[in-house]
Backbone bond lengths (Angstrom), bond angles and torsions (degrees), N, CA, C in turn:
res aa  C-N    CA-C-N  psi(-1)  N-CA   C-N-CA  omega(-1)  CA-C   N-CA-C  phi
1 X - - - 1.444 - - 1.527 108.56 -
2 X 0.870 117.38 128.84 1.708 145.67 -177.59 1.667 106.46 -69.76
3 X 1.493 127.44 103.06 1.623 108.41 -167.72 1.942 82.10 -109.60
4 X 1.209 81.11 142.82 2.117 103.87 179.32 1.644 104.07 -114.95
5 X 1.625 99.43 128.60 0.677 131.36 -177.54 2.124 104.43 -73.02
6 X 1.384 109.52 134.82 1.559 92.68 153.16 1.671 142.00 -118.78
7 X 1.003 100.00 130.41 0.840 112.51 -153.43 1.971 118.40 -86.01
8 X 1.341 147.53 53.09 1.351 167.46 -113.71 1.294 93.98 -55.14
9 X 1.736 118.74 -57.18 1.083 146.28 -171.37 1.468 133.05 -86.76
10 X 1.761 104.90 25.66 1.803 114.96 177.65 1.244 93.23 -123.84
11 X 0.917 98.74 177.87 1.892 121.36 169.58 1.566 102.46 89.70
12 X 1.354 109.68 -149.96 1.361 127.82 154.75 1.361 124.80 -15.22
13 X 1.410 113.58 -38.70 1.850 122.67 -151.85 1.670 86.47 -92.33
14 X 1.125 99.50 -43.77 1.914 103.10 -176.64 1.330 125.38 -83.41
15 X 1.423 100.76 0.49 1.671 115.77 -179.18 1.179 83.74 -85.13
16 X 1.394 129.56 -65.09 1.868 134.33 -162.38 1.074 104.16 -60.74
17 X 1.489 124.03 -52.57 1.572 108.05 -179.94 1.696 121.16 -56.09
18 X 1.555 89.09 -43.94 1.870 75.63 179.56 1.589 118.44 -75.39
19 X 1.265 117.07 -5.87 1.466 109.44 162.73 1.115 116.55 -81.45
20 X 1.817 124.63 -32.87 1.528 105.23 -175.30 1.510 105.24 -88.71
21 X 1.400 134.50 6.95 1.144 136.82 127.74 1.194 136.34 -24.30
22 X 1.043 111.61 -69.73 1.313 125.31 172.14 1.810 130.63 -67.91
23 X 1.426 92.72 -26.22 1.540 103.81 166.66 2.106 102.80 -71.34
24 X 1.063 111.87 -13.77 1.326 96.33 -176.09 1.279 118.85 -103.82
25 X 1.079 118.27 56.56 1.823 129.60 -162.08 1.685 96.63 -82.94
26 X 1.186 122.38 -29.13 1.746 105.52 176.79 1.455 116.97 -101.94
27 X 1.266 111.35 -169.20 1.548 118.70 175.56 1.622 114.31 -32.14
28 X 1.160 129.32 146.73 1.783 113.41 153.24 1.257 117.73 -116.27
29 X 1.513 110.57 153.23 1.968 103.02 -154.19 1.807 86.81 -78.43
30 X 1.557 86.12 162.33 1.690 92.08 165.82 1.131 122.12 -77.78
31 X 1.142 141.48 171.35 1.746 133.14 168.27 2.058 90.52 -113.80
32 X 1.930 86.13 138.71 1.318 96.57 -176.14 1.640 115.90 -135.38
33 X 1.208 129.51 177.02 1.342 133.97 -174.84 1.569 97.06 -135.07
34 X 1.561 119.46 118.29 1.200 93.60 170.16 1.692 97.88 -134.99
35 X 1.399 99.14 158.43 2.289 101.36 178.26 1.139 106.03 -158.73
36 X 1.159 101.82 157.14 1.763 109.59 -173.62 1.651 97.31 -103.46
37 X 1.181 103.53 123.14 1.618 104.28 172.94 1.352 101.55 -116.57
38 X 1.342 133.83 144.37 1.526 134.49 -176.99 1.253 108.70 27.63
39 X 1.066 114.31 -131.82 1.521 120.97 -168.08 1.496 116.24 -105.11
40 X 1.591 106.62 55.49 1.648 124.74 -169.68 1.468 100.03 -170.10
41 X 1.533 103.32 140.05 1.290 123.52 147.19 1.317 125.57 -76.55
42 X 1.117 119.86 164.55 1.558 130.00 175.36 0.997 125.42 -156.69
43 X 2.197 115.77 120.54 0.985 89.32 -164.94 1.226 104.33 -119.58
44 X 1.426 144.36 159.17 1.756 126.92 170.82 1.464 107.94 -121.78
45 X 1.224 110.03 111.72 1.569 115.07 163.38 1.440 132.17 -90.35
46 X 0.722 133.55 104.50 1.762 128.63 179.28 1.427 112.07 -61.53
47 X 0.963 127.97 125.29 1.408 152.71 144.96 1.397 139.70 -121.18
48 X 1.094 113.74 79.17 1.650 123.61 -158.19 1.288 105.34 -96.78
49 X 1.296 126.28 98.68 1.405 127.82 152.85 1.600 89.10 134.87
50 X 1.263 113.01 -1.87 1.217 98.18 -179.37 1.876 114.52 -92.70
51 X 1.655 110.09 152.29 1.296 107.78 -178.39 1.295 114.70 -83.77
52 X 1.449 110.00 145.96 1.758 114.00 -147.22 1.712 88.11 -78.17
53 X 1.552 127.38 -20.87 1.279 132.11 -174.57 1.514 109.44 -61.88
54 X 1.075 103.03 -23.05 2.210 119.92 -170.86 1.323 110.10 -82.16
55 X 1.069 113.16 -21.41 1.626 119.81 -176.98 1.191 103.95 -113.17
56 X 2.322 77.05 127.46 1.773 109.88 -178.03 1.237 87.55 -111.92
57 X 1.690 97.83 149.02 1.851 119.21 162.16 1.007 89.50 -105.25
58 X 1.576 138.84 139.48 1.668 117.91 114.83 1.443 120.21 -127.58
59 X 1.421 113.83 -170.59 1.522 114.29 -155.83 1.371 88.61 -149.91
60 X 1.549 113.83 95.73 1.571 113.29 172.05 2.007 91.65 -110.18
61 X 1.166 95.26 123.49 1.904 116.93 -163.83 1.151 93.44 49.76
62 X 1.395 107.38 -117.32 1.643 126.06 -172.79 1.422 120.86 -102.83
63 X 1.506 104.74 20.09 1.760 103.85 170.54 1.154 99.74 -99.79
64 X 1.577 134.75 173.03 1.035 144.44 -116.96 1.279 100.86 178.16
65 X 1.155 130.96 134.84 1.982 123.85 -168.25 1.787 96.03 -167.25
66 X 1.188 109.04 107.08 1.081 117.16 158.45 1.715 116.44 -91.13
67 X 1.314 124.32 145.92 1.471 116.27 -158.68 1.859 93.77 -153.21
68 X 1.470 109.55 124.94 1.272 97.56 171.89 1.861 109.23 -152.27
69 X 0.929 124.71 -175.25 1.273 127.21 -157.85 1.991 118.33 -151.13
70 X 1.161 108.12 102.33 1.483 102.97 -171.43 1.619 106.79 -110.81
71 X 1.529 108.65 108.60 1.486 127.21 -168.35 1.939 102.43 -65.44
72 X 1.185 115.15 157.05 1.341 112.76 177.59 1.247 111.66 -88.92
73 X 1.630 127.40 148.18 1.252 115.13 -154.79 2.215 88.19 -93.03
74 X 1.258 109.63 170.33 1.425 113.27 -156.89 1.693 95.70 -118.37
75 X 1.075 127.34 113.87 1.008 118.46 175.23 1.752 103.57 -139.79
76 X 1.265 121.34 109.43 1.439 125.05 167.40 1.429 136.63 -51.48
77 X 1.023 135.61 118.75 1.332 136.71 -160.93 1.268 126.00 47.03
78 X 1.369 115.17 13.96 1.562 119.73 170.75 1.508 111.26 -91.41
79 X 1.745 111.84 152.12 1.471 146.41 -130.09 1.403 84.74 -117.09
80 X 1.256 140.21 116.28 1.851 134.72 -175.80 1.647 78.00 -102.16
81 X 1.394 91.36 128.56 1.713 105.82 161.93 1.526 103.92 -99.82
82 X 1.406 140.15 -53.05 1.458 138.84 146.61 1.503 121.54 -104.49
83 X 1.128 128.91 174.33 1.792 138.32 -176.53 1.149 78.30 -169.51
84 X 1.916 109.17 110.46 1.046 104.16 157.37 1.777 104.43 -138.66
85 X 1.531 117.06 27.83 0.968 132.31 -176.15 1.706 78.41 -130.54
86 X 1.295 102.35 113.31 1.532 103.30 -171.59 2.021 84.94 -123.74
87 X 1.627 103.67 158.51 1.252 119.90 -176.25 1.820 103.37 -85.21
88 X 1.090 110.93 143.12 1.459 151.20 -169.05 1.316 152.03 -103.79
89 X 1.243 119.61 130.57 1.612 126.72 159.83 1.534 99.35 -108.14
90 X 1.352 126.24 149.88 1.386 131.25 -179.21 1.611 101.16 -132.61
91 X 1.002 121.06 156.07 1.115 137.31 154.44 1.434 159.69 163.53
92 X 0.937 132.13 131.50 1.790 139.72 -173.53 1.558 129.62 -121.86
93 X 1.103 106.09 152.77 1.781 119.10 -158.67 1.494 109.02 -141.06
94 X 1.197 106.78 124.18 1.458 121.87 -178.75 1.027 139.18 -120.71
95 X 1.608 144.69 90.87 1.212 120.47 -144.50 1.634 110.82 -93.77
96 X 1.492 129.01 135.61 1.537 137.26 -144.22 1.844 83.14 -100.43
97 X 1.473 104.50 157.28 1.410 109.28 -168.05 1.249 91.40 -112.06
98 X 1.275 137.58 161.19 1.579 141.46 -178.26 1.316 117.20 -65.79
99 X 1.394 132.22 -26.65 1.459 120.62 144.04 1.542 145.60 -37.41
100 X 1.134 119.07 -25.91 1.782 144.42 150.71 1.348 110.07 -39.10
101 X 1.139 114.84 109.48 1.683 139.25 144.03 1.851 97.06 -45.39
102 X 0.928 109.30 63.20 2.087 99.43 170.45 1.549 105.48 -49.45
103 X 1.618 118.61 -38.53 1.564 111.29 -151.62 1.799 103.34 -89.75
104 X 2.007 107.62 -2.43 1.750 109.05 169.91 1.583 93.16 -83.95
105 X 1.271 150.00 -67.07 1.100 154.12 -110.08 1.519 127.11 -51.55
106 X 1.052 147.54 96.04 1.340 152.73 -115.02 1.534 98.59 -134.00
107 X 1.838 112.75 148.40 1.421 109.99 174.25 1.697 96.52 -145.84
108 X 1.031 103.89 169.14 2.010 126.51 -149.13 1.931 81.27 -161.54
109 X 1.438 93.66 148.13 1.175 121.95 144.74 1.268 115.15 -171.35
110 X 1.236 96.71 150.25 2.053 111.68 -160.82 1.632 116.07 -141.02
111 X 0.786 166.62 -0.80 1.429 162.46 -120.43 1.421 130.06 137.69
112 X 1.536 99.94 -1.56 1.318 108.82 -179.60 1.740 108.25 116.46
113 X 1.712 94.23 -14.53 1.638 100.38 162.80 1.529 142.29 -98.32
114 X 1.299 122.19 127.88 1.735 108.00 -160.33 2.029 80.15 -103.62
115 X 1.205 93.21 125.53 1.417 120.32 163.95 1.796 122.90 -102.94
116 X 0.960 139.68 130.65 1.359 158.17 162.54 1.122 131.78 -118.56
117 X 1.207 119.11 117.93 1.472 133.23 -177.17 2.027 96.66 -97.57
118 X 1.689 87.51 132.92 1.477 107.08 179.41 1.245 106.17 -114.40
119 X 1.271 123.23 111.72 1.635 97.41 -172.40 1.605 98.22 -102.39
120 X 1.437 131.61 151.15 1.303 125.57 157.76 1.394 139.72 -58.77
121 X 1.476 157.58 156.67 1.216 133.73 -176.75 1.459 88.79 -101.68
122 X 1.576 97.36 159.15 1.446 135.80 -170.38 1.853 106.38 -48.50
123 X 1.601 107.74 -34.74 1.725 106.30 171.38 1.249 106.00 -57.79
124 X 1.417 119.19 -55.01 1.444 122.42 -157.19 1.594 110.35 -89.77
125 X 1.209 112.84 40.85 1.727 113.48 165.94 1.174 112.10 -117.00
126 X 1.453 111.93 141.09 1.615 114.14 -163.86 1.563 107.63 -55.24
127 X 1.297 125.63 153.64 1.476 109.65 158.86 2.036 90.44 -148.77
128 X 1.596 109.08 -179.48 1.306 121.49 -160.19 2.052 79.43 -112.17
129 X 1.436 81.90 134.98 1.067 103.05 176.21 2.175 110.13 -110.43
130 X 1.008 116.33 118.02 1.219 127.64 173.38 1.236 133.87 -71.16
131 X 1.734 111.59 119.84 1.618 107.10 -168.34 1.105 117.28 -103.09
132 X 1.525 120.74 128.76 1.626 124.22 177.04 1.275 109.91 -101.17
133 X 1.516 100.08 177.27 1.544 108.92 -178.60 1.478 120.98 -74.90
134 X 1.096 121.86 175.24 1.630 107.20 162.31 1.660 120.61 -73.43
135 X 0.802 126.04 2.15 1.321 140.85 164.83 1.186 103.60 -43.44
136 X 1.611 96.20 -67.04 2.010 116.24 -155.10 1.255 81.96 -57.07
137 X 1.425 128.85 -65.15 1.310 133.00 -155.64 1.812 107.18 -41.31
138 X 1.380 126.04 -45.14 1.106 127.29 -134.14 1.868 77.86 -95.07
139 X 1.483 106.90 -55.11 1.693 97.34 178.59 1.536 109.79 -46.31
140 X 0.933 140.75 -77.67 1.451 142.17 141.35 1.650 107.27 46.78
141 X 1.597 85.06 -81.90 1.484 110.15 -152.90 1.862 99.38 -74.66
142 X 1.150 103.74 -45.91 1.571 119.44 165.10 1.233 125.76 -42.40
């Protein structure tokens, strides 16, 4: 009698993985959080496993390109039962609205998260505008 081994990770389950594998042949976008708190944006990107050295910002006008890179981990003569932290191109693009300070714009990463502070310029912050009478208007105009 023939005893079979089982195996969690053949059949069906490994057919799907290697197809949705294979559907992912380019970059994959990052997933982000972004909010305006006072007079700043914020943005949080996750990148977990990625080396903080791999990640490019740049800012050509008002686009925005986050760029990062997750190396495959190296392990010699070891047997992968799953890979599902698979190695990488990352990336996302944002286009900045003309209110943006581009030349404050600041980046952090800590935990696997790249954070950026956007700050707004000084035109584009709300302020209270004051209503006069027609009076003012008429001295004004005079």
């Amino acid at each position: 009698m023939n005893s079979m081994t089982f195996d969690p990770f053949s059949g069906l389950d490994r057919l799907a993985q290697d197809l949705t594998t294979q559907l992912r042949t380019g970059p994959r976008t990052v997933p982000v959080d972004l909010f305006k708190e006072g007079d700043r944006y914020v943005l949080s990107a996750d990148l977990p496993g990625v080396d903080p050295g791999s990640i490019d910002i740049d800012l050509d006008g008002h686009l925005l390109t986050i760029r990062a890179e997750r190396t495959a981990a190296i392990h010699e003569g070891a047997q992968w039962l799953t890979r599902e932290r698979r190695p990488g191109s990352y990336v996302r693009q944002f286009t900045l609205g003309e209110g943006v300070d581009t030349e404050r714009i600041s980046a952090a990463y800590d935990n696997g998260v790249l954070s950026l502070v956007i700050p707004l310029v000084e035109r584009a912050k709300p302020r209270k505008i004051q209503i006069g009478s027609s009076e003012d208007q008429a001295s004004i105009s005079a």
